[in-house]
C-alpha positions as CSV (number, residue, x, y, z in Angstrom):
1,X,6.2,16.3,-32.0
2,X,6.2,13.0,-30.3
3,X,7.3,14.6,-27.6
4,X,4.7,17.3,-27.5
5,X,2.3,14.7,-27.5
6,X,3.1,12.6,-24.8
7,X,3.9,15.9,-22.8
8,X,0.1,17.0,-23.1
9,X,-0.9,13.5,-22.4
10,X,0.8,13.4,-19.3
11,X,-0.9,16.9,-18.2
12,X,-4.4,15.5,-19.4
13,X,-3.9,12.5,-17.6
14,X,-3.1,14.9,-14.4
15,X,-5.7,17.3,-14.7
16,X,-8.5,13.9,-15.0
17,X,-6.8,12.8,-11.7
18,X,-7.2,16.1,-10.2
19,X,-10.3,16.4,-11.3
20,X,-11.7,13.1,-9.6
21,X,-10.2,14.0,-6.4
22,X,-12.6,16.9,-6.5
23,X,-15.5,15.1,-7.0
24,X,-14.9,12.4,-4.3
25,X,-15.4,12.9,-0.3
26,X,-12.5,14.7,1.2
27,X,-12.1,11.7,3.4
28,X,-11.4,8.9,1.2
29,X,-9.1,11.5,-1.1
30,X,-7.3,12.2,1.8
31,X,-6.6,8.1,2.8
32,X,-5.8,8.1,-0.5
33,X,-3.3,10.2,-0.2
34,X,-1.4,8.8,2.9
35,X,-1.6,5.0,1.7
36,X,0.8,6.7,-1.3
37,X,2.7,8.4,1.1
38,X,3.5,5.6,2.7
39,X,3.8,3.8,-0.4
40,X,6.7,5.9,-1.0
41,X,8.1,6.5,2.4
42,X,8.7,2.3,2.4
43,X,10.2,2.6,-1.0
44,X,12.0,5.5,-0.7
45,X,15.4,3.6,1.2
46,X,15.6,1.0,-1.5
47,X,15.0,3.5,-4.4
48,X,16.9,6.2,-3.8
49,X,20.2,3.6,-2.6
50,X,19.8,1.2,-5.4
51,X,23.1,2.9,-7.3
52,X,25.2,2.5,-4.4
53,X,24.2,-1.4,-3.4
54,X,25.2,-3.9,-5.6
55,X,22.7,-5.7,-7.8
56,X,21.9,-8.5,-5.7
57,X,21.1,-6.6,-2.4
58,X,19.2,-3.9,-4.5
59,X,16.9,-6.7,-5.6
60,X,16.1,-8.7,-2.6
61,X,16.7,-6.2,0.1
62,X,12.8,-5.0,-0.3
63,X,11.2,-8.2,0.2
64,X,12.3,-8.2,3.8
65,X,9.8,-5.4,3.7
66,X,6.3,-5.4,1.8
67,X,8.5,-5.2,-1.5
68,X,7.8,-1.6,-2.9
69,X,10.6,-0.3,-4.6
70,X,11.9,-3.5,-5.4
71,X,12.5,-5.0,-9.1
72,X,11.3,-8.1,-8.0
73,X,7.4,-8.8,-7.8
74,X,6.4,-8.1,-4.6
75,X,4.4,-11.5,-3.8
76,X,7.8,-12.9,-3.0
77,X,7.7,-10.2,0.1
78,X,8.1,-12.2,3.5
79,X,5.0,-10.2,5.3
80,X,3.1,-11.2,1.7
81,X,3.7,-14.7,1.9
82,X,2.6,-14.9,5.4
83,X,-0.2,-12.5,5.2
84,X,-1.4,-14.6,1.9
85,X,-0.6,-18.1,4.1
86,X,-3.3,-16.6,7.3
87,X,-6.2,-15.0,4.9
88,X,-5.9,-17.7,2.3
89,X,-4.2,-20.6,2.8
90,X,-1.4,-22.8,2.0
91,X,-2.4,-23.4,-1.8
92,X,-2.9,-20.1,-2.7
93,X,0.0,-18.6,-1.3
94,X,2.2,-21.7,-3.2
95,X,0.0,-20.7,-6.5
96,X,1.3,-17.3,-5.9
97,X,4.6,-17.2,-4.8
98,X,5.2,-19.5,-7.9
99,X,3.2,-17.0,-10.3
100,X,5.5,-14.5,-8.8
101,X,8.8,-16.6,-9.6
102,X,7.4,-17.2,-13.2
103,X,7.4,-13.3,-13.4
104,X,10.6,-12.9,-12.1
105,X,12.4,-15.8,-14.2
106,X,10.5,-15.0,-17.3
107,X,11.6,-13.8,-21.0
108,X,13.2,-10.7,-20.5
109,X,14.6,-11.4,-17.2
110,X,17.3,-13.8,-18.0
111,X,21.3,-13.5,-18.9
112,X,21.8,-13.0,-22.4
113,X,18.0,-12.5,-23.9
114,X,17.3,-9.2,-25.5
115,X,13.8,-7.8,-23.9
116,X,11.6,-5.5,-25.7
117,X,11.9,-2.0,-24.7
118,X,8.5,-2.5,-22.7
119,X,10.1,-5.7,-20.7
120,X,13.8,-3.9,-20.7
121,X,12.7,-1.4,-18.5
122,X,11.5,-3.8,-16.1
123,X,14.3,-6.1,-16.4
124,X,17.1,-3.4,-16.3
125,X,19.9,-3.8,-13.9
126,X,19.0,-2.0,-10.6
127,X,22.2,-0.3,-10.4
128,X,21.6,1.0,-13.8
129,X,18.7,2.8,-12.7
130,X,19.6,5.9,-11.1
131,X,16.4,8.4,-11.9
132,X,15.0,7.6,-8.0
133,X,12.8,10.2,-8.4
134,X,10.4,9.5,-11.5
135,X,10.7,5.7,-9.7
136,X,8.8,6.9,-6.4
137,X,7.0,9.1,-8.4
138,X,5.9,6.2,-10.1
139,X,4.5,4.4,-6.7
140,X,3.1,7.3,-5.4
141,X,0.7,7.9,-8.4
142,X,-0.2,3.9,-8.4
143,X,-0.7,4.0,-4.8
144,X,-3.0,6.8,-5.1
145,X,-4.6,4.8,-7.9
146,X,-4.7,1.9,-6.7
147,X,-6.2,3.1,-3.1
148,X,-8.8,5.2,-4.5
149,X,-10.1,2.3,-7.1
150,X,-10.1,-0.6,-3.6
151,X,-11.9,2.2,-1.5
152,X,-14.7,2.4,-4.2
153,X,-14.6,-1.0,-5.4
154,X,-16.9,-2.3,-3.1
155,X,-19.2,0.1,-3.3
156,X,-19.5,-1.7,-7.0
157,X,-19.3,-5.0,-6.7
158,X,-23.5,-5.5,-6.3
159,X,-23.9,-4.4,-9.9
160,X,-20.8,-6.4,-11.8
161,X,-21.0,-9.6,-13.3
162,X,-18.2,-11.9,-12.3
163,X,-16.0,-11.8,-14.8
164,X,-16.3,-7.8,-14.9
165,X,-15.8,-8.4,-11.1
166,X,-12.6,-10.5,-11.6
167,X,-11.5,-7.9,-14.2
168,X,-12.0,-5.6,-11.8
169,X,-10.2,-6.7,-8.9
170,X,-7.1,-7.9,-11.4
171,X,-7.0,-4.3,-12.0
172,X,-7.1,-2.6,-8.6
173,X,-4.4,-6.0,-8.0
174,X,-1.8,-4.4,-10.9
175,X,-2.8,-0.7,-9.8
176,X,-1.8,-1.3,-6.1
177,X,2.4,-1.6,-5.3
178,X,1.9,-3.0,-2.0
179,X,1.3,-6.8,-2.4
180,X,-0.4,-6.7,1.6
181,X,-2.6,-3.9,0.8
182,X,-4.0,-6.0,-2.3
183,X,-4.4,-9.2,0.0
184,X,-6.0,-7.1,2.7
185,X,-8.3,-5.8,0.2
186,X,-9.1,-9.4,-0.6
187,X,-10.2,-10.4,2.6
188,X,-12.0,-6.9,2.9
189,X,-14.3,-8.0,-0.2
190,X,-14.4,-11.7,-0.1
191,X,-17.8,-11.6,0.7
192,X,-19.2,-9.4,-1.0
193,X,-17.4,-10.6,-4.1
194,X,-15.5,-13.9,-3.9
195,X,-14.7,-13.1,-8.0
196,X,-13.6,-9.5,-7.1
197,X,-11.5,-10.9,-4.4
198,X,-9.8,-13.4,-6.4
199,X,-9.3,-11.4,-9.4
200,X,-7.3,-9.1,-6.3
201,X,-5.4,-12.4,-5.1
202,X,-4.5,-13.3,-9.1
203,X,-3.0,-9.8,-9.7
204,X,-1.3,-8.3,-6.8
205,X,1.9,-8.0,-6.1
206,X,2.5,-10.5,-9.5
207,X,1.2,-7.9,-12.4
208,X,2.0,-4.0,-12.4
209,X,0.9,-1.4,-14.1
210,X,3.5,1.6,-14.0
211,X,1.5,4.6,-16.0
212,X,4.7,5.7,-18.6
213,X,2.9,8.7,-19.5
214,X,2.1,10.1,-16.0
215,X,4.6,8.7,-13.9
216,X,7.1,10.1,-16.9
217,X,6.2,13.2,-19.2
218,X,8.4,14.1,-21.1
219,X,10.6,16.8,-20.1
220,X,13.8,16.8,-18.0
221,X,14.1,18.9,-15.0
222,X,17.5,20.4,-13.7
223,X,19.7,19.3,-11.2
224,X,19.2,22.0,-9.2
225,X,15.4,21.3,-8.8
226,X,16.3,17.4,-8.8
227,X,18.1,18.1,-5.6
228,X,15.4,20.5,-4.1
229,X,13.1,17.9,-4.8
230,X,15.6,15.2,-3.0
231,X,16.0,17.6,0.1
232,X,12.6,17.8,0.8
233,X,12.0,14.3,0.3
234,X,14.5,13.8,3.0
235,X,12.9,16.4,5.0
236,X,9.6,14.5,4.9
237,X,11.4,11.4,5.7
238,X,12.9,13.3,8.8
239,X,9.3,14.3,9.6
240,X,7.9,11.2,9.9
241,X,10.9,9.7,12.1
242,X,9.9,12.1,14.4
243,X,6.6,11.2,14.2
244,X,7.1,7.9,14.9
245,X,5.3,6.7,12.3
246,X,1.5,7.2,13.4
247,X,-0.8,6.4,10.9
248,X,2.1,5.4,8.3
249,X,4.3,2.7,8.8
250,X,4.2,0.2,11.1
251,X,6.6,0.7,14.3
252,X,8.6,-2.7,12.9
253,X,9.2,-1.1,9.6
254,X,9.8,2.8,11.1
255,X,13.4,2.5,10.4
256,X,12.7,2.5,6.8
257,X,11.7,6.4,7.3
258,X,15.6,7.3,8.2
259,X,17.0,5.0,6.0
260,X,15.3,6.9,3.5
261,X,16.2,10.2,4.5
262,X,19.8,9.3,4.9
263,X,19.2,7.8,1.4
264,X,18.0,11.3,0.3
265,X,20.9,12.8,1.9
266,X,23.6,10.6,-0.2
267,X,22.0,10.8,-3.0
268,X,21.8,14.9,-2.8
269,X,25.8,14.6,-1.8
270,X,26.7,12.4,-4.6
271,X,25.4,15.3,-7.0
272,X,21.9,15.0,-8.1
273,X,21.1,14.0,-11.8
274,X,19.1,15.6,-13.7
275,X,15.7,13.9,-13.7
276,X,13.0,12.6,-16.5
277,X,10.1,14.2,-14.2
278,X,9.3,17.6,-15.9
279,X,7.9,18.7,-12.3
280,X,9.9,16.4,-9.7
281,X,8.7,19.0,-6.9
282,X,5.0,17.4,-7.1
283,X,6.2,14.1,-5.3
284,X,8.0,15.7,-2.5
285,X,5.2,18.4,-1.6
286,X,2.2,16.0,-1.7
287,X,4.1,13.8,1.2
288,X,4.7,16.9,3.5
289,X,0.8,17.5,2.6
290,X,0.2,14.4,3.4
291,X,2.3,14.4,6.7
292,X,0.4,17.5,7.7
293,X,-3.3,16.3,6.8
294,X,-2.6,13.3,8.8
295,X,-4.2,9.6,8.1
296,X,-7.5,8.9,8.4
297,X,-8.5,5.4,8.9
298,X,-10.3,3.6,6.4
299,X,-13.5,3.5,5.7
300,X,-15.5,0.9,7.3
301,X,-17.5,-0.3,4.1
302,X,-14.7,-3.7,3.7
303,X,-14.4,-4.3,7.4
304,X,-13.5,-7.7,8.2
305,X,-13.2,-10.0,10.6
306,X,-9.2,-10.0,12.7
307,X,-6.8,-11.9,10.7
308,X,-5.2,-15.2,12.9
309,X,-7.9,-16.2,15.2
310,X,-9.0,-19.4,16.2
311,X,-11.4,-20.7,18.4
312,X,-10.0,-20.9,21.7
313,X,-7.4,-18.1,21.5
314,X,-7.4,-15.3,24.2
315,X,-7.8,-11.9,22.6
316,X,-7.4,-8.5,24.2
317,X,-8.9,-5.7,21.8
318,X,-9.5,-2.3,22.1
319,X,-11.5,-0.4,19.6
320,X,-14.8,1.1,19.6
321,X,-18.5,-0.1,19.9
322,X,-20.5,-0.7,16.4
323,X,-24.2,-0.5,16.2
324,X,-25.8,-2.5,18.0
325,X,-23.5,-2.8,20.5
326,X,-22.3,-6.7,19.2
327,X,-18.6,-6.2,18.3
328,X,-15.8,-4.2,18.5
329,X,-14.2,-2.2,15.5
330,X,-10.7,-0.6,14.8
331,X,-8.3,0.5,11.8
332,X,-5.0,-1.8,11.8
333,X,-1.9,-2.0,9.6
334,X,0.4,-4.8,8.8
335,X,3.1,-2.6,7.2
336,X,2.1,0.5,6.1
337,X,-1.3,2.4,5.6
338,X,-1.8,1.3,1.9
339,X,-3.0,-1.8,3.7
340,X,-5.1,-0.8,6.3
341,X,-7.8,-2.2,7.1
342,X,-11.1,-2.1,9.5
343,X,-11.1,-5.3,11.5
344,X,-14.7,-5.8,13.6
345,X,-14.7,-8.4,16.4
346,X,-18.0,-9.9,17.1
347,X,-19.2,-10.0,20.3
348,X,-21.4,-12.8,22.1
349,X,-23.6,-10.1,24.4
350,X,-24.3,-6.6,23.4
351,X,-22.4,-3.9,25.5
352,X,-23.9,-1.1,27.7
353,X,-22.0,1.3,26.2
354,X,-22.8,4.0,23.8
355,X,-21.8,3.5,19.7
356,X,-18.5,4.7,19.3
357,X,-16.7,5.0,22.4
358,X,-13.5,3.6,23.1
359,X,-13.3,-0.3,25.2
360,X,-11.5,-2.9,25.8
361,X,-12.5,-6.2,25.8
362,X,-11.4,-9.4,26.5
363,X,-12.3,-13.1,26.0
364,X,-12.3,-16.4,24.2
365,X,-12.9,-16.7,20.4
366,X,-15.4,-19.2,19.8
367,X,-17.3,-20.7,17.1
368,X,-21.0,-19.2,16.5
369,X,-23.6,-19.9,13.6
370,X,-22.7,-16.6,11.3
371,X,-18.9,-17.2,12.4
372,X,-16.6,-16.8,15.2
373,X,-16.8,-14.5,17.5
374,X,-15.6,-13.0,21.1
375,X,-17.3,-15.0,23.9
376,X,-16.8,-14.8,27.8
377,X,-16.7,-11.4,26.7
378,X,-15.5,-8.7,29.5
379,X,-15.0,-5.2,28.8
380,X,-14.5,-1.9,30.1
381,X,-14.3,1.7,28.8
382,X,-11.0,2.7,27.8
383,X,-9.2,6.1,26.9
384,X,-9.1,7.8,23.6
385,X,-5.8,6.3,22.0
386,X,-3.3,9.2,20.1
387,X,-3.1,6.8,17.4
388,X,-6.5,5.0,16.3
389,X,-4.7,2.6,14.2
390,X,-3.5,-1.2,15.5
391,X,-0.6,-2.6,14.3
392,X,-0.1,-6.5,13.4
């Protein structure tokens, strides 16, 4: 009965999700659903080969990445750390990184200690863990989560109190895998809401929520559909290698989209387990549906200003003309599109040129009473790019 139970609650909890995707924009369903794509697709190499590396590789192999898929929190990720040292500063990226450690060396974690079964599943060997499937299965859906709740938060933020704000952004912290895309979503809100954004800061990439009875109804599946599921996972992999990329990963981190189909491939050679999913075909079909719906760019409601500049820096940008004709916007990614981001770059003279066409412009950055911005501007039209999004 048990069983039963948390088999209908699993279904329940899918058919709410469904549901709400219905009722949003297409648009913002539709980023949602690339940012978990690629969620996965920069998992997916360290997942699906943790049996076959040994334990100590298997754990820190993912924070030369943003950390997804790893068993370690993903704060102690090297584009984390440096993202968190640009948009925040030294302090809070030492108050993270140790939170982080804390996590990582705390009760359950440690030789000889007997974790609950809540902690033990966390703290379980990686080499142990061999159900790769439910495990991406398990950042897709808090990707999608996670993406959907920092697309809407600040739409929100006017009408919380701060604590509810902090709360809030602690949340939409746990919910999101991707330690960047919670620090990016920091700096998205900060000023809208400084408690929102450091409830974001506090949580992500140190606390995760991994949703036991979605992520895992009960139910095993056969190893004949295990392996269908792993084949087209690999296929999607394949896809976006030939892709390049665009709109997913960041060209730096594309050779995480072979790696995991060749990861795919083993995995289906070495005989494919039977897995806890009771429909492991879901995973694999929504990234070929997200492959062939393409990703959008964010919407523009926490656009912020660049990441790294300083007064005096020379900046060529390309992007297109806001309102008003005083700055510059485009989408960019630091690792993959669960952190994407509008950055707007303020100009010092309005442009002749009509809102939302393409430029490029270059200049100084200089100080200015709301900020910096763009001075000496010059500029020029500029073609339509094939890939909207900027990579950092």
């Amino acid at each position: 009965m048990p069983r039963l139970a948390s088999a209908r609650a699993g279904r329940a909890a899918a058919a709410a999700l469904a549901l709400l995707c219905l009722a949003l924009p297409p648009d913002l369903t539709r980023g949602a659903l690339a940012a978990a794509a690629a969620s996965v697709f920069e998992a997916a190499p360290f997942v699906l080969a943790a049996p076959l590396l040994p334990a100590r590789v298997a754990a820190f192999a993912p924070l030369l990445a943003c950390g997804c898929g790893g068993r370690l929190p993903g704060a102690l990720s090297l584009p984390a750390i440096g993202l968190c040292w640009l948009a925040f500063g030294p302090a809070v990226t030492l108050a993270r990184t140790a939170a982080a450690l804390g996590v990582a060396l705390g009760p359950g974690r440690a030789a000889g200690r007997n974790p609950s079964p809540e902690a033990r599943d966390c703290a379980e060997p990686t080499a142990t863990r061999t159900d790769g499937l439910a495990d991406l299965n398990d950042i897709g859906i808090v990707a999608f989560a996670g993406s959907l709740a920092a697309a809407t938060l600040p739409a929100a933020l006017h009408h919380l109190a701060t604590p509810v704000a902090f709360l809030g952004g602690a949340l939409v912290g746990a919910l999101l895998p991707c330690a960047s895309a919670g620090l990016i979503a920091a700096v998205g809100i900060g000023a809208a809401s400084p408690a929102a954004a450091a409830g974001l800061v506090s949580a992500a990439g140190i606390v995760s929520i991994r949703p036991p009875a979605l992520g895992h109804p009960q139910g095993s599946a056969s190893p004949h559909r295990a392996a269908f599921a792993l084949m087209l996972t690999a296929i999607a992999c394949a896809w976006l290698t030939v892709c390049g990329g665009q709109g997913f990963l960041n060209p730096r981190l594309l050779a995480l989209a072979p790696a995991g189909a060749l990861a795919a491939v083993v995995a289906l050679a070495r005989g494919a387990a039977p897995t806890r999913l009771a429909a492991p075909l879901v995973l694999p079909l929504a990234l070929l549906a997200s492959l062939a719906l393409g990703s959008p760019p964010p919407r523009e409601s926490a656009a912020t200003f660049p990441l790294g500049l300083y007064p005096g820096r020379a900046v060529d940008f390309t992007g297109t003309v806001r309102p008003g004709g005083r700055a510059v916007a485009r989408a960019a990614i630091l690792c993959c599109r669960a952190d994407a981001q509008v950055f707007v770059l303020p100009l010092d003279r309005t442009l002749p040129f009509a809102v939302g066409s393409w430029v490029r412009v270059r200049g100084r950055i200089a100080t200015a009473p709301g900020g910096l911005r763009l001075s000496e501007v010059r500029a020029e039209t500029a073609p339509v790019p094939s890939d909207v999004f900027a990579y950092l």
